[in-house]
VOBA-1610 file (N, C-alpha, C; in pm, whole numbers, padded with zeros to 5 digits, always signed):
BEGIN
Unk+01865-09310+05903Unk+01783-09316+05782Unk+01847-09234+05670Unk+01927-09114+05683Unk+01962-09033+05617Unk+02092-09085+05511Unk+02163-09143+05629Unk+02254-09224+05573Unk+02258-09346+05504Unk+02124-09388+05505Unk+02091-09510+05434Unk+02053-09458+05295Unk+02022-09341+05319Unk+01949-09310+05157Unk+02048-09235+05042Unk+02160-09180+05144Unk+02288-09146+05103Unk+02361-09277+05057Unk+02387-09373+05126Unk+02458-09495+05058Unk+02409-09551+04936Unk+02258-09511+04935Unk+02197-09597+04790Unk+02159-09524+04701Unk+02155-09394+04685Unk+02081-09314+04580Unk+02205-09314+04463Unk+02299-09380+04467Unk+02372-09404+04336Unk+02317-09470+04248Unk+02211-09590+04317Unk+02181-09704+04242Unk+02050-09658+04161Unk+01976-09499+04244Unk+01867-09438+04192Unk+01903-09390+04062Unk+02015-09285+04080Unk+02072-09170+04010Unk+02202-09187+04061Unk+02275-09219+03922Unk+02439-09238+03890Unk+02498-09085+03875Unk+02640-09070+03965Unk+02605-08905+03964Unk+02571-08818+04087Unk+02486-08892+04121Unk+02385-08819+04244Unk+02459-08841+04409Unk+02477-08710+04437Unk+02513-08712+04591Unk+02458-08652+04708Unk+02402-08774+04796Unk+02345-08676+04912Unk+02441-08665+05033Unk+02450-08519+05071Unk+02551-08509+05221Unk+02480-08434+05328Unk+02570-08498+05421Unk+02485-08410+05597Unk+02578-08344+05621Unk+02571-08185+05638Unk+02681-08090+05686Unk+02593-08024+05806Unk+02690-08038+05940Unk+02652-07969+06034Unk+02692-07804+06028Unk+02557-07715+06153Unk+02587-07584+06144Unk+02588-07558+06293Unk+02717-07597+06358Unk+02730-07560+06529Unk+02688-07427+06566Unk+02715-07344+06469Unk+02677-07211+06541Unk+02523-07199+06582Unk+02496-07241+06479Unk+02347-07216+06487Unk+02221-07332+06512Unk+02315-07443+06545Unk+02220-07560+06592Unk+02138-07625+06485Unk+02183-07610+06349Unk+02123-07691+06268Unk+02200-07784+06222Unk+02146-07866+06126Unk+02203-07939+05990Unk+02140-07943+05880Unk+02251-07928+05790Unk+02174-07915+05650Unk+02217-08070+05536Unk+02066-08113+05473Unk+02115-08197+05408Unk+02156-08109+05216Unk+02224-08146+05214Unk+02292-08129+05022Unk+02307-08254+04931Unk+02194-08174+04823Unk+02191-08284+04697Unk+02296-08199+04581Unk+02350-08325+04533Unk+02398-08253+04408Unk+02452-08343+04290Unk+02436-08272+04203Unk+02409-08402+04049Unk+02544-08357+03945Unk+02596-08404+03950Unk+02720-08343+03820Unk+02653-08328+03673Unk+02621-08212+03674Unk+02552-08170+03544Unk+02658-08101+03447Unk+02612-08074+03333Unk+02742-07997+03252Unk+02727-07862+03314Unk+02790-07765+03263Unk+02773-07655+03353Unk+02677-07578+03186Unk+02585-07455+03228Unk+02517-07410+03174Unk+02344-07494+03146Unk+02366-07626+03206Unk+02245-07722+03230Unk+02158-07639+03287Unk+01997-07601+03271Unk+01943-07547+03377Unk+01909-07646+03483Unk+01900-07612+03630Unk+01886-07673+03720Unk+01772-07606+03775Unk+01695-07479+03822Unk+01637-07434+03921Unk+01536-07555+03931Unk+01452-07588+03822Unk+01336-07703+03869Unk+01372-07805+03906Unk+01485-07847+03875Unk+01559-07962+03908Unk+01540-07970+04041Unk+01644-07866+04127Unk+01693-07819+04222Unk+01529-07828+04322Unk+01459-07752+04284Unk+01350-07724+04364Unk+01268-07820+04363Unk+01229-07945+04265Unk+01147-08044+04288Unk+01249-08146+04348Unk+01375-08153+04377Unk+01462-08245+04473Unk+01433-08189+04594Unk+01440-08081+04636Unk+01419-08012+04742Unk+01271-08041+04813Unk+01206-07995+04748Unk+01014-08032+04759Unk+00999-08206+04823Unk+01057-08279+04783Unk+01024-08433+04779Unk+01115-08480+04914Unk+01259-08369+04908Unk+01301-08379+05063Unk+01219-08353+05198Unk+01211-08212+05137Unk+01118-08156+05266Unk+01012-08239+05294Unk+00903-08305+05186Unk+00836-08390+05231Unk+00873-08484+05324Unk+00954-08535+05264Unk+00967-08698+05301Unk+01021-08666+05472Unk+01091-08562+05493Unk+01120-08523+05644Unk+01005-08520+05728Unk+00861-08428+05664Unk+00779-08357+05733Unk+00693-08519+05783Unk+00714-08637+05681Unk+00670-08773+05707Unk+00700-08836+05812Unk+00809-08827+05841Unk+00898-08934+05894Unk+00923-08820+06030Unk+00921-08702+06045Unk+00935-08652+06164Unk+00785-08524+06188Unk+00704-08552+06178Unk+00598-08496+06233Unk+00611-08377+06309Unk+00528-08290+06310Unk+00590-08168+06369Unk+00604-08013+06340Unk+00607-07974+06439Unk+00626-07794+06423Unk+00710-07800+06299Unk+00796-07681+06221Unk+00877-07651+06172Unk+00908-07562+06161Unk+00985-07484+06304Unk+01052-07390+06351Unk+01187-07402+06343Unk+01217-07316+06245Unk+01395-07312+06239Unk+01433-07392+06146Unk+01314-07463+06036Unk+01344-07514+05956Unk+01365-07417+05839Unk+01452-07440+05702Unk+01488-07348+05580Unk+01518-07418+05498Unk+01513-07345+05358Unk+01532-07413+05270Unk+01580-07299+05179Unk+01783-07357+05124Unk+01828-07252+05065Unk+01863-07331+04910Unk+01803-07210+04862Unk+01894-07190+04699Unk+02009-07143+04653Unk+02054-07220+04548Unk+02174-07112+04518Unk+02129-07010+04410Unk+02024-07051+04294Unk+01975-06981+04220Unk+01834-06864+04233Unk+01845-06787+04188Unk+01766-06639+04193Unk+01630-06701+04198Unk+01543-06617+04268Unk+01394-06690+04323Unk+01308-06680+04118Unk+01251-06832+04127Unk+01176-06816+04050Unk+01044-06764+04019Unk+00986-06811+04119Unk+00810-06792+04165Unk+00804-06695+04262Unk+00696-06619+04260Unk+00656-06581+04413Unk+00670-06611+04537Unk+00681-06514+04639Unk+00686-06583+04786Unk+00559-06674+04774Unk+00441-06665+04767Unk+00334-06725+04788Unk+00348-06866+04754Unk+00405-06847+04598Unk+00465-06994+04471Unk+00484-07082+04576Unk+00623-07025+04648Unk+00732-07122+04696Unk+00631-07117+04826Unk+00555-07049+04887Unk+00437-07123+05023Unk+00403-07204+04971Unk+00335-07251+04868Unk+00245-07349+04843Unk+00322-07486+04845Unk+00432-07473+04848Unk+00526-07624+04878Unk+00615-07640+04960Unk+00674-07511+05044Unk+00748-07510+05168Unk+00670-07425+05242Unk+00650-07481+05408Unk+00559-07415+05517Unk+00718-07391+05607Unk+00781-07330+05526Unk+00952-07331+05590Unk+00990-07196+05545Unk+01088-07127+05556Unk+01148-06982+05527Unk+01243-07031+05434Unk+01254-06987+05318Unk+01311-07006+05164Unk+01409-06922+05107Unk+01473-06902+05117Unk+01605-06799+05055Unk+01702-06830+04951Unk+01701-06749+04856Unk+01767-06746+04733Unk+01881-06661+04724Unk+01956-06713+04630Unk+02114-06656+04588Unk+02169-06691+04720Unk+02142-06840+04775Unk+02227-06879+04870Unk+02399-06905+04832Unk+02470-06961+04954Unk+02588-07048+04892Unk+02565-07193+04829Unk+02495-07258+04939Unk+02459-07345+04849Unk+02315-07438+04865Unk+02293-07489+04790Unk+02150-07567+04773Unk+02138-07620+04875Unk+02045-07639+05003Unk+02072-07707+05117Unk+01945-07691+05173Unk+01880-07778+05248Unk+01779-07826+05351Unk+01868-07826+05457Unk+01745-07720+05567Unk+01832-07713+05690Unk+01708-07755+05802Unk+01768-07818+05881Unk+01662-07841+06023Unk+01726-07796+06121Unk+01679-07781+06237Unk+01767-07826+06391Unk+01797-07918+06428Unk+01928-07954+06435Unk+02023-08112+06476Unk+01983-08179+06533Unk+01920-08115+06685Unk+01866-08221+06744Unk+01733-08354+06689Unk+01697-08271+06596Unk+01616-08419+06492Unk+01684-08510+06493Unk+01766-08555+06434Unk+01828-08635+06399Unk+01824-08745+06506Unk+01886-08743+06648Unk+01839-08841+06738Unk+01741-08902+06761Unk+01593-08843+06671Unk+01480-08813+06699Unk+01457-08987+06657Unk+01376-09076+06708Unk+01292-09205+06634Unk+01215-09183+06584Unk+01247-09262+06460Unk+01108-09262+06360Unk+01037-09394+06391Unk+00880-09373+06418Unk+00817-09437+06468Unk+00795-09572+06346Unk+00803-09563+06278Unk+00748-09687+06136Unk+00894-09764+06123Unk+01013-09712+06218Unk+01140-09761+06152Unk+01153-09958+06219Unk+01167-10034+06085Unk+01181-10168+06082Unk+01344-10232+06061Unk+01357-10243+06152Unk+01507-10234+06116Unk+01542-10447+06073Unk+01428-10521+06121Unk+01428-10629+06001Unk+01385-10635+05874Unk+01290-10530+05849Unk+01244-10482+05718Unk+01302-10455+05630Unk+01410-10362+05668Unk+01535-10280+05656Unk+01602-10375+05568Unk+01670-10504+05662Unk+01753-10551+05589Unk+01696-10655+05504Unk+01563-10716+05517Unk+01502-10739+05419Unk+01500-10736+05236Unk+01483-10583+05277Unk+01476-10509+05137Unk+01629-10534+05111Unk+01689-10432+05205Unk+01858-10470+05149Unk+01895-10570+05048Unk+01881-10683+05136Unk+01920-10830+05042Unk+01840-10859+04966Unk+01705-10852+04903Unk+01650-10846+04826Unk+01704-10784+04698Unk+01725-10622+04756Unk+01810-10558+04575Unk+01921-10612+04570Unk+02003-10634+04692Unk+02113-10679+04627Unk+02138-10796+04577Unk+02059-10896+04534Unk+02028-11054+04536Unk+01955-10977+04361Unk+01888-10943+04371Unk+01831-10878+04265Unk+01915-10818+04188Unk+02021-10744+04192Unk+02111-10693+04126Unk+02214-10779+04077Unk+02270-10884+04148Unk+02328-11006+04128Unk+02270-11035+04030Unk+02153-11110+04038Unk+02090-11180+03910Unk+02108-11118+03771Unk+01999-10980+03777Unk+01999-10974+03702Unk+02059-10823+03706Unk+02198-10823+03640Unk+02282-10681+03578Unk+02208-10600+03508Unk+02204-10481+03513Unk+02127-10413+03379Unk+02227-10416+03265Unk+02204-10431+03119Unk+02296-10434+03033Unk+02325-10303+03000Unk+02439-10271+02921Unk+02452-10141+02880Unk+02345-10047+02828Unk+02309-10114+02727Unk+02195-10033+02661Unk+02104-09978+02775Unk+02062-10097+02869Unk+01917-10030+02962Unk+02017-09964+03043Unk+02114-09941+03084Unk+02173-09856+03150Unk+02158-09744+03131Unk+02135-09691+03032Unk+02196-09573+02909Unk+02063-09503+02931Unk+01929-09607+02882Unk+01798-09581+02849Unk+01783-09556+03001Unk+01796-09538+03129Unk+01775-09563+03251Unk+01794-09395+03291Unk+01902-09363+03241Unk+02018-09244+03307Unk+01959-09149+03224Unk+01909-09126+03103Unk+01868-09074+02981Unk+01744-09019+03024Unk+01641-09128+03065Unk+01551-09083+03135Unk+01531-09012+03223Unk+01627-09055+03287Unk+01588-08958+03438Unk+01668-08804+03451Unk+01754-08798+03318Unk+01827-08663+03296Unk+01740-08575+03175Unk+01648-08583+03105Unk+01623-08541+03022Unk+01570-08387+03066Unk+01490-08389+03133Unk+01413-08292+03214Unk+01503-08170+03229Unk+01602-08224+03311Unk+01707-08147+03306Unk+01830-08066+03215Unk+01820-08144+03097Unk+01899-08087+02972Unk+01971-08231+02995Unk+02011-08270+03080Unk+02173-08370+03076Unk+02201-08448+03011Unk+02091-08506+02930Unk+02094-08613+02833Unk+02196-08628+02683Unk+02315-08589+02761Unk+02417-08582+02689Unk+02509-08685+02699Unk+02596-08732+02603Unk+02678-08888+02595Unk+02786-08836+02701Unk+02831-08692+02713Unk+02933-08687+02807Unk+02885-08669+02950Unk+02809-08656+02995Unk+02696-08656+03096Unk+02695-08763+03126Unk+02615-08884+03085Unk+02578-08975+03129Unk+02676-09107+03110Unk+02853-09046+03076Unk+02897-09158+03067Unk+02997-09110+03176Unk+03015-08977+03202Unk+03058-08943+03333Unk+02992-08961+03454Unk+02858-09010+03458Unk+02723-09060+03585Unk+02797-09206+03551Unk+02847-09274+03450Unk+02852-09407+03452Unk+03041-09462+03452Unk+03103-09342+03479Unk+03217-09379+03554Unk+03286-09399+03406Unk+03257-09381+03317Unk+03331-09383+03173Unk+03412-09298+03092Unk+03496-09278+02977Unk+03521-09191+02870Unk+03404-09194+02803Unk+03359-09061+02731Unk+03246-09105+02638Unk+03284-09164+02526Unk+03394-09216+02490Unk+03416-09306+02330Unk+03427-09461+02421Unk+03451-09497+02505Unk+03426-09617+02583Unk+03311-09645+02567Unk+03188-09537+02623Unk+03059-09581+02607Unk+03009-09572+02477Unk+03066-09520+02404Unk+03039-09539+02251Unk+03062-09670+02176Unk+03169-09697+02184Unk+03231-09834+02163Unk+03154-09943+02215Unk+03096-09947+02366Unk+03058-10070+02423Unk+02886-10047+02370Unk+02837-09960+02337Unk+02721-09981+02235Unk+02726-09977+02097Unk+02813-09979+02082Unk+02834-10026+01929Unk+02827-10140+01967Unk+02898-10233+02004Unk+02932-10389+02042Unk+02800-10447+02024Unk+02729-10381+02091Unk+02592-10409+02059Unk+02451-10354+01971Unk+02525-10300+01876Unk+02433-10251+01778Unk+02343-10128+01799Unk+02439-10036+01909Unk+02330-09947+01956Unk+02401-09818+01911Unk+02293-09690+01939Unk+02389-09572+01878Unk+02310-09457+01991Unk+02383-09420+02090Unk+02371-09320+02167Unk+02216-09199+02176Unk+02257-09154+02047Unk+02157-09080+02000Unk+01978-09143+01941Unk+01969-09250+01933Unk+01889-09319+01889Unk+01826-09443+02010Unk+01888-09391+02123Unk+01872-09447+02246Unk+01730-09294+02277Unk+01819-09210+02305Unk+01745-09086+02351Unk+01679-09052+02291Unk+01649-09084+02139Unk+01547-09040+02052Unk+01435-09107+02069Unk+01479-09215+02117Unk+01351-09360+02163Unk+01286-09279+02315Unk+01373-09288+02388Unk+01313-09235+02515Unk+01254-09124+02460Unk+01271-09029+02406Unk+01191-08923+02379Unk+01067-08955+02346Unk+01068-09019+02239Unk+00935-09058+02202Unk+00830-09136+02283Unk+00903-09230+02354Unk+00785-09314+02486Unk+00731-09163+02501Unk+00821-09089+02638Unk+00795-09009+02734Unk+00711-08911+02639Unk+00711-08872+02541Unk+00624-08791+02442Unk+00480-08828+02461Unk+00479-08932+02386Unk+00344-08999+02396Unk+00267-09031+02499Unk+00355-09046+02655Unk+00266-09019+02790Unk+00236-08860+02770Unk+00304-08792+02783Unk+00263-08666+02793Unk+00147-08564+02744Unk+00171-08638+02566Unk+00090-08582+02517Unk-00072-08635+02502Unk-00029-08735+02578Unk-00212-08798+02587Unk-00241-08712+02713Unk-00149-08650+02815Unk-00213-08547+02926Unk-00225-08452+02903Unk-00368-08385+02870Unk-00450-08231+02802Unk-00366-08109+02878Unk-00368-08171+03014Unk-00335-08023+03138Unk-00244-07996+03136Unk-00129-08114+03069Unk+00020-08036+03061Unk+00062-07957+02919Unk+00080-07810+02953Unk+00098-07694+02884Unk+00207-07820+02775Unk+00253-07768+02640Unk+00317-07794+02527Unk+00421-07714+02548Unk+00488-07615+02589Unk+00615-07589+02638Unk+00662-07667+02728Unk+00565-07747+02849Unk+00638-07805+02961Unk+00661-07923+02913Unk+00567-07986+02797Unk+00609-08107+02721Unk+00777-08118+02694Unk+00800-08015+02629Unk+00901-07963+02522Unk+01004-07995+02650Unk+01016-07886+02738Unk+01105-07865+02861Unk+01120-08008+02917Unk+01078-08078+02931Unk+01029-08219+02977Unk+01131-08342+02893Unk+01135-08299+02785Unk+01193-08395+02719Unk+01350-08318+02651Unk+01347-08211+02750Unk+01494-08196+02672Unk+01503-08070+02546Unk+01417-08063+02554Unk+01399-07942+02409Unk+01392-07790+02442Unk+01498-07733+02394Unk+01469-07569+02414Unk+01350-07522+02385Unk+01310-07550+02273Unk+01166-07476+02224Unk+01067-07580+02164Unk+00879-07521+02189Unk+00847-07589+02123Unk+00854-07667+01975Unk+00897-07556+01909Unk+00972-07556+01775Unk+01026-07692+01721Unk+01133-07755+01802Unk+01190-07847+01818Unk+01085-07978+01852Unk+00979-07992+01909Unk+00920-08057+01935Unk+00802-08084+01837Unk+00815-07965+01769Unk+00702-07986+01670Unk+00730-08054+01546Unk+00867-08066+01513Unk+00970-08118+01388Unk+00995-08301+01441Unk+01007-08286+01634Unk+01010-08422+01637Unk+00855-08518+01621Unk+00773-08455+01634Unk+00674-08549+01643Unk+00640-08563+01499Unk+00651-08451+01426Unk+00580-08485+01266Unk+00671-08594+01235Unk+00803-08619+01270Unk+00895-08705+01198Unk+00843-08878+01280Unk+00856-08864+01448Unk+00747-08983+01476Unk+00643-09068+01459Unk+00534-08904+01466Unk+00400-08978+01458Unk+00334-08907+01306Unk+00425-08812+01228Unk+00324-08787+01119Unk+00209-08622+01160Unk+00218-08648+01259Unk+00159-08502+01307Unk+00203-08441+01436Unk+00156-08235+01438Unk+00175-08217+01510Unk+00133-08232+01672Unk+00161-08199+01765Unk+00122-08249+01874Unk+00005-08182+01933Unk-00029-08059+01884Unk-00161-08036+01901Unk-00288-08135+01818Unk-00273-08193+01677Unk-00312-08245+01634Unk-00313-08397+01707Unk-00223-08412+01727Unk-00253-08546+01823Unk-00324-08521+01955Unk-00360-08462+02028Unk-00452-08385+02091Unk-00561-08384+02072Unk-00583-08318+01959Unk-00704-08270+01930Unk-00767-08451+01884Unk-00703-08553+01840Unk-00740-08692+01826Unk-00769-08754+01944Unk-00722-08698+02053Unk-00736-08730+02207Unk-00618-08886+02230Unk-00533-08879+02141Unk-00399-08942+02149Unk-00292-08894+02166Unk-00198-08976+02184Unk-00038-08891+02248Unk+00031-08993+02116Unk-00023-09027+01993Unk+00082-09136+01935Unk+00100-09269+02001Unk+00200-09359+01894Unk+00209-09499+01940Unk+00353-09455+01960Unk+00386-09525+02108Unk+00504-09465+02113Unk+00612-09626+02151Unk+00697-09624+02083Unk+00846-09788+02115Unk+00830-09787+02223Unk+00876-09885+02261Unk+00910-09965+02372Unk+01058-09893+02436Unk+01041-09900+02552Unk+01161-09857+02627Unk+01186-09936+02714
//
């Protein structure tokens, strides 16, 4: 299963690598995610909500004690011990070597009881019959990768044309071809993802900001007057998030 999700998470996230490194001494294995970000990108939330959605999806699919299970960081603890209880029932350590989910090996032999292995290939040929058809074009490529890096800072032309195997004046060029302009891709995504957000009351206006890429609220407050005409508390207080383009 591990390896199945390793062969395809390119097609999730361009960029994105999952690996299984064994630990003989100590009878584990650890799985490692890792995203070619620019360097100075922040990662810790990154890092820790990839991590969170691992550990889940394990605790799913293999039921069970979780003795000898860990979960290491490379970056300095953010939250409280308690923080990091409330989403790992695992032992958590920071200023690791490197980012890694660790179990005991012997899992791995382990059957997963739901596993369909005609299902399996089902789906297989389905995306890939699906991908045949229909290619994503450049542009939704762009708008695709943009999205799913913003959070993170990455939403940069050299970023996401290095996730897409490119020079960034290649990918410049091949949206020009088509009337498109890099920056005005991500300004669009900004604005959808704005307008979900800001119609949700409970999410704080810094995490908005952080969310879409923005150092400070500051920045967010200059983009929406230029969008929607007001600020984003004011759109709030209307109990709207704005009309936000199409993506």
């Amino acid at each position: 299963a591990l390896e199945g999700i390793a062969r395809h998470l390119p097609y999730h996230s361009s960029g994105a690598k999952l690996s299984l490194v064994e630990h003989p001494d100590d009878g584990l294995s650890g799985i490692r995610y890792s995203l070619n970000l620019d360097p100075g990108t922040p990662r810790r939330q990154l890092m820790e909500l990839t991590y969170m959605v691992a550990y889940r999806f394990l605790c799913m699919v293999i039921p069970g004690a979780r003795e000898n299970w860990r979960v290491h960081f490379r970056h300095e603890r953010g939250l409280t011990v308690d923080g990091y209880a409330r989403y790992f029932d695992c032992l958590v350590r920071m200023a690791q070597a490197h980012d890694e989910l660790l179990f005991p090996t012997r899992l791995l032999a382990q059957r997963i009881d739901s596993n369909d292995a005609g299902l399996r290939q089902m789906a297989e040929r389905f995306v890939g019959n699906e991908m045949r058809r229909f290619p994503l074009d450049i542009g939704r490529q762009v708008e695709v990768l943009v999205d799913r890096q913003l959070a993170a800072g990455g939403a940069s032309i050299k970023l996401i044309a290095a996730q897409m195997g490119q020079h960034p004046r290649t990918l410049e060029r091949r949206l020009r071809a088509q009337d498109l302009v890099f920056r005005d891709i991500v300004d669009r995504v900004r604005r959808t993802r704005a307008s979900q957000y800001l119609s949700q009351s409970v999410i704080p206006l810094s995490q908005v900001a952080a969310s879409l890429g923005y150092s400070s609220q500051t920045s967010l407050n200059r983009a929406c007057l230029r969008w929607f005409g007001q600020t984003p508390n004011a759109l709030r207080r209307q109990g709207t998030g704005g009309t936000a383009a199409p993506v």
